[in-house]
C-alpha positions in Angstrom: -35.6 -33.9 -23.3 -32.4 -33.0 -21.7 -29.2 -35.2 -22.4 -27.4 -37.1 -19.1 -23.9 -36.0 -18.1 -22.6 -39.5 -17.9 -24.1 -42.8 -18.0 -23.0 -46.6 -17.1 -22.8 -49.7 -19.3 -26.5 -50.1 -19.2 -27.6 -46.3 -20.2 -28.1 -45.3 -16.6 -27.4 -42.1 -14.6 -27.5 -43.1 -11.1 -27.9 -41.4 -7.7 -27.3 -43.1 -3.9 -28.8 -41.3 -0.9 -27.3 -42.2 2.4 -29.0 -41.7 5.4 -30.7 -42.3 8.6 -34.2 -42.9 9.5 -36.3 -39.7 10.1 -33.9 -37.1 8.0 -36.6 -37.3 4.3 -34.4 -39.3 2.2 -36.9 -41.7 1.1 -39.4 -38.6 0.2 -36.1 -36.8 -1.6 -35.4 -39.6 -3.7 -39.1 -39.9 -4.9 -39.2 -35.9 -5.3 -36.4 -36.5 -7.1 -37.2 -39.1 -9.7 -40.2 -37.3 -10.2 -38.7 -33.5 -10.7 -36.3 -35.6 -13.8 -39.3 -37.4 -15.0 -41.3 -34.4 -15.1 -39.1 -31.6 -16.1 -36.2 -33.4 -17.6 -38.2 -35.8 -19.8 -36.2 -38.5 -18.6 -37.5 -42.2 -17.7 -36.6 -42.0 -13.8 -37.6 -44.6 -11.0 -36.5 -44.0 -7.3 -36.7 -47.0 -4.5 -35.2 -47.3 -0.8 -33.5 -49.9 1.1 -33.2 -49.7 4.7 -33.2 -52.4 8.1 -35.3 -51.8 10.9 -37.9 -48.9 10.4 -37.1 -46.5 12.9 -35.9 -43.2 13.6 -31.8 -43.3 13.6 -31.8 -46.7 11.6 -29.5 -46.5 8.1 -31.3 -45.8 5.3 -30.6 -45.8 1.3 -32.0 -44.3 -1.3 -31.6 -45.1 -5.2 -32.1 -43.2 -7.9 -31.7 -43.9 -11.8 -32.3 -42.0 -14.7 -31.8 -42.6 -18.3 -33.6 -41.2 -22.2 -37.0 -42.6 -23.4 -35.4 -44.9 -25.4 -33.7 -46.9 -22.6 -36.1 -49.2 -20.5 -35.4 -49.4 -16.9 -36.0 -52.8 -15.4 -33.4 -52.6 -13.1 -34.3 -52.4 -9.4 -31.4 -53.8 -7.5 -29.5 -50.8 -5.4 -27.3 -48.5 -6.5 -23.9 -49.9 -6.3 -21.9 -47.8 -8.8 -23.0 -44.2 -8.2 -22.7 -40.9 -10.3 -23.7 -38.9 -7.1 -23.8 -39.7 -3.6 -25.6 -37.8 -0.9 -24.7 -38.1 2.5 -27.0 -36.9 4.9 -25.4 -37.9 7.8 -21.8 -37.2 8.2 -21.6 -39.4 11.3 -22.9 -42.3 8.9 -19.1 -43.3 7.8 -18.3 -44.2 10.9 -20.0 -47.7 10.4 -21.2 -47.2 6.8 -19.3 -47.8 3.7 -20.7 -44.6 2.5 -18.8 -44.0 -0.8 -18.4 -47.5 -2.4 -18.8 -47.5 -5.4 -17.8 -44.4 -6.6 -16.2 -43.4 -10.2 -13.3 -41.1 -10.1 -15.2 -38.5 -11.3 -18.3 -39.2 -9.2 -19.8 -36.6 -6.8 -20.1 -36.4 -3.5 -22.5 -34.1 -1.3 -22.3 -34.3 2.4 -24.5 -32.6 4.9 -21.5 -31.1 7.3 -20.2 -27.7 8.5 -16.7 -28.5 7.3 -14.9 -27.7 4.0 -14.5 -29.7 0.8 -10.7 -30.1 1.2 -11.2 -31.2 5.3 -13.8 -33.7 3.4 -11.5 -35.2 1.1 -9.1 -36.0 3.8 -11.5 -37.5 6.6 -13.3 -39.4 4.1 -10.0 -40.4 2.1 -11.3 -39.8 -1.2 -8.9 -40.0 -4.2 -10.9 -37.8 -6.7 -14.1 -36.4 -8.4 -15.8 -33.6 -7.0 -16.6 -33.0 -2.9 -19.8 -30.7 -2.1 -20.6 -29.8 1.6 -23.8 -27.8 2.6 -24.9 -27.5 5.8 -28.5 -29.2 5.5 -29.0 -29.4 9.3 -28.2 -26.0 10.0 -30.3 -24.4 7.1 -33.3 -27.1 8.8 -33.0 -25.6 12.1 -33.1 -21.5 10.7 -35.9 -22.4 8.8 -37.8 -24.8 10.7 -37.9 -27.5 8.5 -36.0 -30.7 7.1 -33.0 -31.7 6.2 -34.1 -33.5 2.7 -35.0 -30.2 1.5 -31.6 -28.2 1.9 -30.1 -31.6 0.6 -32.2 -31.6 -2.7 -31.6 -28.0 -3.4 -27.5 -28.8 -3.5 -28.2 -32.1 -5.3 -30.0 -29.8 -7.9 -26.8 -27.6 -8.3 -25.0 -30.2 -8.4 -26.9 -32.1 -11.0 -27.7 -29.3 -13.5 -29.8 -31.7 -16.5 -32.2 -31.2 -13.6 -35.1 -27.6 -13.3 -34.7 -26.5 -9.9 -38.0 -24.9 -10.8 -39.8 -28.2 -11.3 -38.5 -29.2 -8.5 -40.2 -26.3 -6.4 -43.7 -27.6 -8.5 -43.3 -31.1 -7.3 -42.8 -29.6 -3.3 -45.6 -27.8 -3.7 -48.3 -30.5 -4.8 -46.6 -33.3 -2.3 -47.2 -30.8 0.4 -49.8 -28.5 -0.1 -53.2 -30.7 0.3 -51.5 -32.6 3.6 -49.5 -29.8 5.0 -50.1 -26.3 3.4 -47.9 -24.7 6.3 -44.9 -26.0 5.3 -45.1 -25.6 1.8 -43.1 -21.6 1.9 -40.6 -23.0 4.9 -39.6 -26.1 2.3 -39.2 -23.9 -0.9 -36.8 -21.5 1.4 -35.1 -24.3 2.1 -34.2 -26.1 -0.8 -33.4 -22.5 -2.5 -30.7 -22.4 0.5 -29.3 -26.0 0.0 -29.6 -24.6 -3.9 -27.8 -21.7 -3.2 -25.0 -22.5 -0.4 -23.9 -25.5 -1.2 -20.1 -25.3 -1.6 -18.2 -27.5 -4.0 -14.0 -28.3 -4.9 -13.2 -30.6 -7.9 -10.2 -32.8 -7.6 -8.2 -35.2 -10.4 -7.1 -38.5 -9.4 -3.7 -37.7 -8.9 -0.7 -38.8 -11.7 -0.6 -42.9 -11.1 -2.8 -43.7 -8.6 -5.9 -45.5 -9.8 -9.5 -45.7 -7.7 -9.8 -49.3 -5.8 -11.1 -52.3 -7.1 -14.8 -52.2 -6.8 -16.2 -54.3 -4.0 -19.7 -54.7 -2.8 -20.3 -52.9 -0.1 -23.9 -54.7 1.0 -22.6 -58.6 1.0 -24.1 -60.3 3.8 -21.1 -60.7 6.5 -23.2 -63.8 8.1 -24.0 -65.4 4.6 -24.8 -69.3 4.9 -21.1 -69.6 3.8 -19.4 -67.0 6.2 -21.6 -67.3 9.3 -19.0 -68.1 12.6 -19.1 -71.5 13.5 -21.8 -72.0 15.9 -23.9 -69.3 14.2 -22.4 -66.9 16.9 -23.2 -63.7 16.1 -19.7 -61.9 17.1 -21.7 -57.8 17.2 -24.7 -58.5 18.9 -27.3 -55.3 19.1 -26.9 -55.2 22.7 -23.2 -55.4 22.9 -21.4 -52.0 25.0 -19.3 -52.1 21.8 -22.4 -50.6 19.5 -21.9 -46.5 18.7 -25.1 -45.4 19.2 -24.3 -41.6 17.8 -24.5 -42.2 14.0 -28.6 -41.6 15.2 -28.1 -38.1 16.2 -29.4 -35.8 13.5 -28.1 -32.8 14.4 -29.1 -32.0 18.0 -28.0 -33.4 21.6 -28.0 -32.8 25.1 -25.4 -30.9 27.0 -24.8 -31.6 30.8 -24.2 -28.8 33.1 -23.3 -30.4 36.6 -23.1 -27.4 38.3 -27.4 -27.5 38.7 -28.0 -31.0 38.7 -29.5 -32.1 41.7 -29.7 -36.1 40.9 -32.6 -36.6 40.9 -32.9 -39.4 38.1 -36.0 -37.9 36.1 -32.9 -38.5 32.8 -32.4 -41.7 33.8 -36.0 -43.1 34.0 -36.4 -41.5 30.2 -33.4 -42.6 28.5 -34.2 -45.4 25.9 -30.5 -46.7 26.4 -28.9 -46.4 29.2 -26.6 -43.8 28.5 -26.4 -41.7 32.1 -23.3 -43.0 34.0 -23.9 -42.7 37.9 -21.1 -43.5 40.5 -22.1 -43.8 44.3 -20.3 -41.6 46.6 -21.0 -39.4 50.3 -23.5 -37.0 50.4 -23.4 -34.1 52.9 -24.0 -36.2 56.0 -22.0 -39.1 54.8 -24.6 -41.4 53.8 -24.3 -43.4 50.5 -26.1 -42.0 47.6 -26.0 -42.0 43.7 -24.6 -39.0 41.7 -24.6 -38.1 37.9 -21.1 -37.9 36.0 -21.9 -37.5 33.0 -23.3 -38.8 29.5 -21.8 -41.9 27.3 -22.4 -40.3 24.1 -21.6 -44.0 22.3 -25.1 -44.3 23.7 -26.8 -41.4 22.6 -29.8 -41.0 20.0 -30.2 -37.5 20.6 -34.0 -38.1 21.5 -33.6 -35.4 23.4 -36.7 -36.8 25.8 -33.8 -36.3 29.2 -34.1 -32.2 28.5 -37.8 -32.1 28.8 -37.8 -34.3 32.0 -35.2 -32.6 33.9 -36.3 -30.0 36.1 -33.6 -27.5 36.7 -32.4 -27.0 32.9 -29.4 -28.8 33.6 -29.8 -30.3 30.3 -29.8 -28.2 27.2 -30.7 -29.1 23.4 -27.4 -27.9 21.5 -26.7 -28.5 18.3 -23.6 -30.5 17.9 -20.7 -30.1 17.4 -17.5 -31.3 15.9 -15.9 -33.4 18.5 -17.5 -32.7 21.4 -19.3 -35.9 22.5 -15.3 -37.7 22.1 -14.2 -34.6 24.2 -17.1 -35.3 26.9 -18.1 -38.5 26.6 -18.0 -40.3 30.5 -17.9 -43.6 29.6 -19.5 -46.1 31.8 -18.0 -47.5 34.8 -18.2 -51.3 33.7 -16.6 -50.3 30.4 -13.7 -48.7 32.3 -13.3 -51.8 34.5 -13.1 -53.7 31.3 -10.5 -51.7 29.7 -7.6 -51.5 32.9 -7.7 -55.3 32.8 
C-alpha cells in the first residue's frame, strides 16, 4: 500500500472533477477510484453530482481516497479538494470551479493556455496550476477527453500506477468497445505525458479566502425572492449558452450563404440572427447576419444541414465567439434604451 500525499481532518485524500455532460467525467472518476483501489491499495469510492442529464449540463465528480485502516462513510461532495480537474475551461464563467481549494491544492485544466495565463484568469493565489490540452489530444486521436484528462491527473497524482490505470481501460472497454481500447491508451499516455505544470507559494501575507460553500441553494426556503420569483429563469436572453461547447463550433462564412434557413429550422435554440432587408428586385426578404454565440451548444446539427458549406466545424478558439458574436436584434433594442 502506497502512503497519501496529504490528507484532511478525517484521513481523506480528495479529488473534484468539474465538468460538463457528455466529456467522461463520470466514467474518469470511477476509472479512477478503481486504478487507487486496485493498484494503490487504498480504500477509494467515486460518486457524481450533476442537474439535468444532458449533454452540456454541469457535472461533478468526487473522488476520495484514504489507507485500509480508515473507513469511508462519507458520501456528501467534495467541498475541500486536494485536486481539481477542470474539463471545461468555459465552466468558470458560471461555475465556482475552484472553491474550496487548499493553498497547496492542484489544479488541472483542459485549455491551450499556459499555467501562468491560468493563474491570472482564474485568480488563483497559490498551489500548483496544470494545463493539458485534453480536447485537442481527443480530436488527433479520435477519442475523449476523460482520457487525456486521467493521464495528467495520473502525473499529477504520483501515489497512483499509471500502468493500472491502462489495466482498468482495458477491461471497461474491451468486451463493449474493443475498437477503442488502443485510441484510449494513446490518449491517456498523451494527457500523461503533455501535461504542463508551474508551482506557486501564497505570496508573503496574503492568506487563501475564508471557505464558503460553493453548492448552497440560492432559492432555499429562507432566501427564495418574495413571491417565489425566480429572478434567472432558463429561458431568459440573459442565459450563456457556450459553457456547452466541448471544443468544436460552427463558423459562418457569408460570402456563400444563400439564406435559405435549412440552420435555422435545426438549431435547438434559436441562436441565428436574421434582419429583413431588399433583395435584388426590391422585394422584402429575410437575410442571415450572423450567430449569437451566447446561444450556442456547438451541436453542430446547422453544418450538416447547410447546403453550400457555408458553415464549417472549427475548433475553437480563444475569443472568437466574443469577437463574432451578432447578437440578436431584440437584445440590441433592449440595450440602446
Amino acid at each position: 500500500m502506497v502512503s497519501l500525499p496529504k490528507i484532511n481532518d478525517l484521513g481523506f485524500f480528495e479529488i473534484r472533477l468539474e465538468s460538463i455532460g457528455g466529456l467522461g467525467a463520470n466514467l474518469a472518476g470511477k476509472m479512477l477510484a478503481e486504478a487507487g483501489v486496485e493498484g494503490a491499495g487504498l480504500n477509494g469510492v467515486s460518486f457524481s453530482s450533476y442537474g439535468s442529464e444532458k449533454k452540456g449540463s454541469p457535472v461533478k465528480a468526487h473522488i476520495r481516497f484514504c489507507d485500509l485502516n480508515t473507513p469511508i462513510r462519507d458520501t456528501s461532495p467534495v467541498e475541500r479538494p486536494h485536486v481539481v480537474g477542470i474539463f471545461q475551461e468555459a465552466l468558470a464563467k458560471t461555475v465556482n470551479v475552484i472553491s474550496g481549494i487548499y493553498e497547496d491544492s492542484t489544479v488541472l485544466v483542459n485549455s491551450r493556455k499556459s499555467p501562468e495565463e491560468l493563474k491570472a484568469k482564474m485568480k488563483l493565489l497559490g498551489g500548483t496550476i496544470a494545463v493539458i490540452d485534453a480536447t485537442g489530444i481527443a480530436l488527433e486521436e479520435k477519442n475523449r477527453v476523460n482520457m487525456a484528462m486521467l493521464g495528467a491527473l495520473f502525473r499529477l497524482c504520483p501515489f497512483l500506477d499509471a500502468n493500472t490505470m491502462k489495466e482498468v481501460i482495458t477491461k471497461s472497454l474491451e468486451k463493449k468497445y474493443p475498437q477503442t481500447v488502443a485510441p484510449a491508451i494513446r490518449t491517456f499516455e498523451r494527457g500523461y505525458n503533455e501535461v504542463e505544470f508551474h508551482s506557486y507559494a501564497l505570496p508573503e501575507g496574503v492568506t487563501m479566502p475564508e471557505f464558503i460553500r460553493a453548492d448552497t441553494p440560492v432559492l432555499g426556503y429562507a432566501t427564495q425572492a418574495i413571491g417565489g420569483i425566480i429572478p434567472n429563469p432558463g429561458n431568459s436572453i440573459l442565459k450563456d449558452l457556450s459553457i456547452s461547447r466541448s471544443g468544436m463550433m460552427p463558423h459562418f462564412n457569408q460570402e456563400t450563404c444563400i439564406h435559405c434557413a435549412a440552420c435555422d429550422n435545426v438549431c435547438p435554440d434559436n441562436c441565428f440572427v436574421w434582419e429583413e432587408q431588399p433583395d435584388k428586385k426590391g422585394r422584402p426578404q429575410m437575410f442571415l447576419q450572423g450567430i449569437d454565440y451566447q446561444y450556442c451548444k456547438g451541436c453542430l446539427k446547422c453544418i450538416h444541414a447547410c447546403p453550400t458549406d457555408a458553415l464549417s466545424e472549427e475548433r475553437e478558439e480563444d475569443d472568437y465567439a466574443d469577437n463574432n458574436r451578432v447578437p440578436h436584434l431584440f437584445e440590441l433594442a433592449m440595450s440602446n434604451r
